[in-house]
N, C-alpha and C positions, 0 to 999 in steps of 0.2 A: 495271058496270065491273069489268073483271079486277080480282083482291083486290091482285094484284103490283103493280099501280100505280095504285091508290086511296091518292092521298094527302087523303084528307078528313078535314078536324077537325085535320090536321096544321100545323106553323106555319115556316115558310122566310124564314132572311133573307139575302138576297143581297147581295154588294157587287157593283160596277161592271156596274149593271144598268140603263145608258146603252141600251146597244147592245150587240152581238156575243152572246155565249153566254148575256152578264149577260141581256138582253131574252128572247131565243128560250128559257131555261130560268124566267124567271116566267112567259110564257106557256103553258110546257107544263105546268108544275107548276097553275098556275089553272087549267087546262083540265081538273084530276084533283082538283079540289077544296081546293088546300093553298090557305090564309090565305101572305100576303106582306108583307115586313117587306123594301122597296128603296132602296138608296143611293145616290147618286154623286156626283160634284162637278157633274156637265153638268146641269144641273135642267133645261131646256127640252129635254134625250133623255129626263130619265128620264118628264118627265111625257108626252113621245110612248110610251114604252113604259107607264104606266100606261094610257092612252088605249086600248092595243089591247088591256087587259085587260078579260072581261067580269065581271069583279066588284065588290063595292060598298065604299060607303065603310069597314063594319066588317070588312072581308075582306083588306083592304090599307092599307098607311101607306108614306110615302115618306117622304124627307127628304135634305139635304144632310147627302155621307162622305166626307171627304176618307182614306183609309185611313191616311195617315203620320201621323195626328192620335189619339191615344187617346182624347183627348176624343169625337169626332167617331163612333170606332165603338163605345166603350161605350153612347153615346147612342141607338145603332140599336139594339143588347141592351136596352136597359132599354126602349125602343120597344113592342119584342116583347112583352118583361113587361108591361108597363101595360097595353097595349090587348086581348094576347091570353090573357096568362098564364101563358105558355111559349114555351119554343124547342126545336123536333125537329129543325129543320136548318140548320146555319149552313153559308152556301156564301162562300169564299171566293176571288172572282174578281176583283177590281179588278186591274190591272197593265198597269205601262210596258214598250215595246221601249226602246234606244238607237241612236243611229249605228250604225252599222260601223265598228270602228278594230282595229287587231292591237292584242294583250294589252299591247306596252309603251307606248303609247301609251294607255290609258285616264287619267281622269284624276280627280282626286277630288269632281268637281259630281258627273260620271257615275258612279262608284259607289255615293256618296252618297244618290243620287233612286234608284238600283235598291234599296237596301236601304232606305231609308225607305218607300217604295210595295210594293217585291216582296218586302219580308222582314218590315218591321215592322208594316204592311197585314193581313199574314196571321199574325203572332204576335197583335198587337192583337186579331185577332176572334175567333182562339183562343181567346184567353185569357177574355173576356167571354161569347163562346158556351157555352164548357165551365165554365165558374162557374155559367150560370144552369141544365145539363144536369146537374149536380152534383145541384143541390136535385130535382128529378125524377125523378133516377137512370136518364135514357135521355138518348140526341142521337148525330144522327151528323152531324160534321164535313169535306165534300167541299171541298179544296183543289186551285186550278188553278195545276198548274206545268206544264212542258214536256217537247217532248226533247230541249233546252238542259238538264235539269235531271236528266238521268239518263244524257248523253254528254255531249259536247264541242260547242261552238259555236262554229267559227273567226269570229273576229273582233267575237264577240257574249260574251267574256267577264265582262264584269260582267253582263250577264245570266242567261249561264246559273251563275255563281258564286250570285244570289240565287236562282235556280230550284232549285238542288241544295238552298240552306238551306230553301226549302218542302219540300220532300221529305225531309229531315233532320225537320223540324218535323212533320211528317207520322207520321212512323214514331215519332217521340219519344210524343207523345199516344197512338199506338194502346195500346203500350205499358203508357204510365203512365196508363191508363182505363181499360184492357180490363175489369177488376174491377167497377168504376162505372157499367158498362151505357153506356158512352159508344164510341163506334167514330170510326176518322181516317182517310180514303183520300185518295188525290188524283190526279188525270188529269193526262197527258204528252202533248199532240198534238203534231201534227207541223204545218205550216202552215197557216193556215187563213185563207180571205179574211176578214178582220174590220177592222177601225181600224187596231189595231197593226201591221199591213203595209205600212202609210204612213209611219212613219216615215223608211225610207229609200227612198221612191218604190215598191213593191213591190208599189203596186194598180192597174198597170199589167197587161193581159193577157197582152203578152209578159215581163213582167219575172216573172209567177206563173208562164210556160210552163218559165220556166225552174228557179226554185224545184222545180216538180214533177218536173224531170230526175231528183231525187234520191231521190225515191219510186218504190218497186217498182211500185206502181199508174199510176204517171204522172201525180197527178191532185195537187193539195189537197183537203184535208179540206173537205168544206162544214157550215158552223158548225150544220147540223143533226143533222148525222149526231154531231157529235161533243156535242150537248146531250142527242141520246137516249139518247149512251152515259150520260151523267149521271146522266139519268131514272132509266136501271137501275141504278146502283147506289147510287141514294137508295132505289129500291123499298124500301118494308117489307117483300117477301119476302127482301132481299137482308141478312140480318140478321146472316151471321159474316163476311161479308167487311172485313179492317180491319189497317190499315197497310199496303195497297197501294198501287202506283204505276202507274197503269195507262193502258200507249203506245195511243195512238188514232194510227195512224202508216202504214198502209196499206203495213205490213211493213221499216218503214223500222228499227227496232230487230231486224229477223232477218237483216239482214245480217253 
């Protein structure tokens, strides 16, 4: 195996690895040899997505994560510790869409669940990933925001408000770890068929035809393309890169 993405001996723990990116990147990652530490609230996805993994009982642990829960994702950190001994890579991906509503009309359930799930989600697992990366003195921390969360999203403001705070949160850690041998990135796609496109009907083929109107390429993102961008920048050759934000967007931030 290429040395650039040999993750063997290495230890990954993912949130909302149900389905969508969360699945398609413990599968690639297993497939390069990294041990898995998988959460979600969906137990009957995630145990589908252990299913299609080919490794064994000491190689992977799962468990119920609800992310707005600090209980809940401490519990997957100490998971890691107990079983493996370490954590190299905490990937933070759990998150909710919302309706569609213009900005004055949000309301405060709806900010509420965006920032308990898409802000405190991803501070929670910060916070416990880079404590047990502390005693180590390595970890790199891959955090998934958008690009709600580095422009504008008409009518998806509470969304893209908590998607800027990961990106905020993102660049805050790189920052205050660089020293610590600890590194923070985090990915910006742009649409991508997954779950959260249902929320407001959107996994619909015409309703995607239209979504892609607004990419150069014409197309959404397919949730592959945008886990290998992942892969590579978890790569261990991928070693200075940190506190970026990085648009998977098929030119859609070069406008």
């Amino acid at each position: 195996m290429d040395s650039l993405l040999d993750f063997s001996g290495q230890v990954a723990m993912i949130t909302g690895a149900s389905s969508g990116f969360g699945r398609l990147l413990a599968q690639g990652l297993a497939s390069r040899g990294c041990n898995l530490v998988l959460g979600d609230i969906n137990l009957d996805e995630l145990q589908n997505t252990l299913d299609s993994l080919s490794l064994t009982d000491n190689q992977v642990i799962s468990m119920a994560c609800d992310v707005s829960d600090e209980a809940a994702v401490k519990a997957m950190v100490d998971g890691a510790l107990k079983t493996f001994g370490r954590l190299d890579i905490g990937v933070n991906n759990a998150g909710i869409a919302h309706s569609l509503m213009p900005l004055h009309q949000v309301d405060q359930a709806t900010i509420d669940k965006q920032m308990a799930v898409n802000v405190n989600g991803v501070l929670f697992g910060m916070k416990y990933q880079i404590e047990a990366m502390l005693k180590q003195g390595s970890g790199h921390v891959l955090n998934v925001s958008s690009m709600a969360g580095i422009g504008g999203a008409p009518k998806g403001a509470a969304y893209s408000a908590a998607k800027h705070a990961v990106v905020g949160l993102t660049r805050t850690a790189a920052v205050e770890y660089a020293k610590k041998g600890i590194r923070a990135n985090a990915i910006c796609p742009f649409y991508s068929p997954t779950n959260i496109l249902a929320v407001d009907g959107y996994d619909s083929p015409e309703s995607q035809e239209r979504l892609a109107r607004g990419c150069p390429m014409r197309r959404l993102a397919d949730p592959q393309e945008v886990v290998n961008t992942m892969i590579l920048i978890l790569s261990p050759g991928n070693s200075y890169m940190s506190g970026q934000t990085i648009a998977i967007d098929g030119a859609v931030s070069a406008w």
